[in-house]
C-alpha positions in Angstrom: 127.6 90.3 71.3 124.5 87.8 70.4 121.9 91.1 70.2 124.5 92.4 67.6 124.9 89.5 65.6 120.8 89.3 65.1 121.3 92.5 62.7 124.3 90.8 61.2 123.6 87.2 60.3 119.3 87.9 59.7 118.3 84.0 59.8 114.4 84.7 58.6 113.1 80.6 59.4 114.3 81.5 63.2 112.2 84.7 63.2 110.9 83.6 66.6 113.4 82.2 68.3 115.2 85.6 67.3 112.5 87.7 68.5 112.3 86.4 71.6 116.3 86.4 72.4 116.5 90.2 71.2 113.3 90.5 73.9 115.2 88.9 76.7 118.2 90.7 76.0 115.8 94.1 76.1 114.0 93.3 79.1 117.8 92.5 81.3 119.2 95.7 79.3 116.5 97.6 80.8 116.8 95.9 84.0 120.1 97.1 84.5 121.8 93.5 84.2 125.0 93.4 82.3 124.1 91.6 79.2 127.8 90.0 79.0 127.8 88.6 81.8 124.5 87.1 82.3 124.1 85.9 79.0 127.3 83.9 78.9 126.9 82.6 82.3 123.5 80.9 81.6 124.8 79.8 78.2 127.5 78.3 79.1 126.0 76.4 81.9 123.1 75.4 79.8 125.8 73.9 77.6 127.3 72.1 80.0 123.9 70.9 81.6 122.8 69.9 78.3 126.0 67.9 77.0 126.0 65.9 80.3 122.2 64.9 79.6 123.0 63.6 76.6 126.3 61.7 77.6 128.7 63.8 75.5 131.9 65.1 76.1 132.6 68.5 74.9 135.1 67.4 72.7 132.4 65.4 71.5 129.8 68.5 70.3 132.5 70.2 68.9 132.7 67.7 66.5 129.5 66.8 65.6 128.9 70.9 65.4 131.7 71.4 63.0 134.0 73.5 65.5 136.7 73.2 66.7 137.5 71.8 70.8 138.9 75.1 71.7 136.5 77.6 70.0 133.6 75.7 71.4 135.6 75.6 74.3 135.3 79.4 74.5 131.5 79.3 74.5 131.2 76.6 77.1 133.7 78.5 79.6 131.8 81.4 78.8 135.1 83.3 77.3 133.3 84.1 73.8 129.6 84.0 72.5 129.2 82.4 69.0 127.4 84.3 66.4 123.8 83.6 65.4 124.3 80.9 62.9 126.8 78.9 65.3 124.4 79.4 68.3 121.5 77.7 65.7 124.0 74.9 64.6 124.9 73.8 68.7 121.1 74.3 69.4 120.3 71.7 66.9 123.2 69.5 67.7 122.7 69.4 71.4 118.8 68.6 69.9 117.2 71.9 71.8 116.9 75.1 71.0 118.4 78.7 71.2 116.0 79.2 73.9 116.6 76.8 75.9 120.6 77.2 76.2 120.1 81.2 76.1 118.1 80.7 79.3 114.7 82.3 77.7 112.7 79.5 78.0 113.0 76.7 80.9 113.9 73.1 79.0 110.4 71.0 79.4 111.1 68.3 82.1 111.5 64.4 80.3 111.4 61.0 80.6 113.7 58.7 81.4 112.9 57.2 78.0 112.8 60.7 76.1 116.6 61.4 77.7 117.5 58.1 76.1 115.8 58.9 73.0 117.6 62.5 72.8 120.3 60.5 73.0 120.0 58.4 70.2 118.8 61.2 68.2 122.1 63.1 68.6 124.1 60.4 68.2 122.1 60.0 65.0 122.9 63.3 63.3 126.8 62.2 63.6 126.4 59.2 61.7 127.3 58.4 58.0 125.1 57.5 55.6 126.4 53.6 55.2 126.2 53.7 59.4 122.7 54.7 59.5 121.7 52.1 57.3 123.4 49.6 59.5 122.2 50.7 62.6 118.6 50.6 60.6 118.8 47.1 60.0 120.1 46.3 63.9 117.2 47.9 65.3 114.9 46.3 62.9 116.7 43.4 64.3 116.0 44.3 67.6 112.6 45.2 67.6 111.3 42.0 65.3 113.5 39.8 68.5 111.7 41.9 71.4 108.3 41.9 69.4 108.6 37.5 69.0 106.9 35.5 72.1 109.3 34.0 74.0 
């Protein structure tokens, strides 16, 4: 369980985020809502939701996570949880945060043009070295063409 794995895998620079997951998982706890199930559910659809903003397969976040297709698979069927540390590493891939796919917090509502830009950005963090400094030099390219009177 994710309330278990916050004693087992301590991550102190997500004190916070932490804090407020092990609140939400008291407050249904003492709600009466089974934590499984409700949990999982919202995760895995946020996971879903989230992947389809950006344009990504599943497949896809899988590999720019590190996982595997089936384990992450698992989470996005709602089959398994990940532990702490995965659920930080497919936050940060998917470019939001352990909140926001845990169902804590509601994601803040964007732009067309911040969607786009998510995109890029995640695309971004898949990228090699030599194919960020290509891409660099096509967007410089890009921008000095769009900045030029026509």
């Amino acid at each position: 369980m994710i309330s278990a794995s916050l004693f087992v895998t301590p991550c102190f620079e997500h004190q916070e985020q932490i804090e407020r997951i092990f609140d939400y998982i008291s407050f249904m706890a003492w709600r009466g809502v089974p934590e499984q199930n409700v949990l999982m559910d919202v995760f895995a659809t946020k996971l879903r939701e989230r992947a389809a903003q950006l344009g990504i397969s599943n497949a896809e976040v899988a590999r720019r996570a590190g996982l595997s297709e089936r384990r992450y698979g698992h989470y996005v069927s709602g089959v398994r949880e990940p532990d702490l540390r995965t659920l930080l590493t497919i936050a940060t891939t998917l470019g939001t945060t352990p909140d926001v796919l845990l169902g804590v917090v509601d994601a803040k509502p964007s732009s067309q043009r911040q969607d786009l830009q998510d995109r890029i950005l995640s695309a971004l963090a898949a990228l090699s070295e030599d194919d960020l400094q290509t891409l660099a030099i096509q967007i410089e390219a890009l921008a000095a063409a769009r900045a030029q009177p026509t």
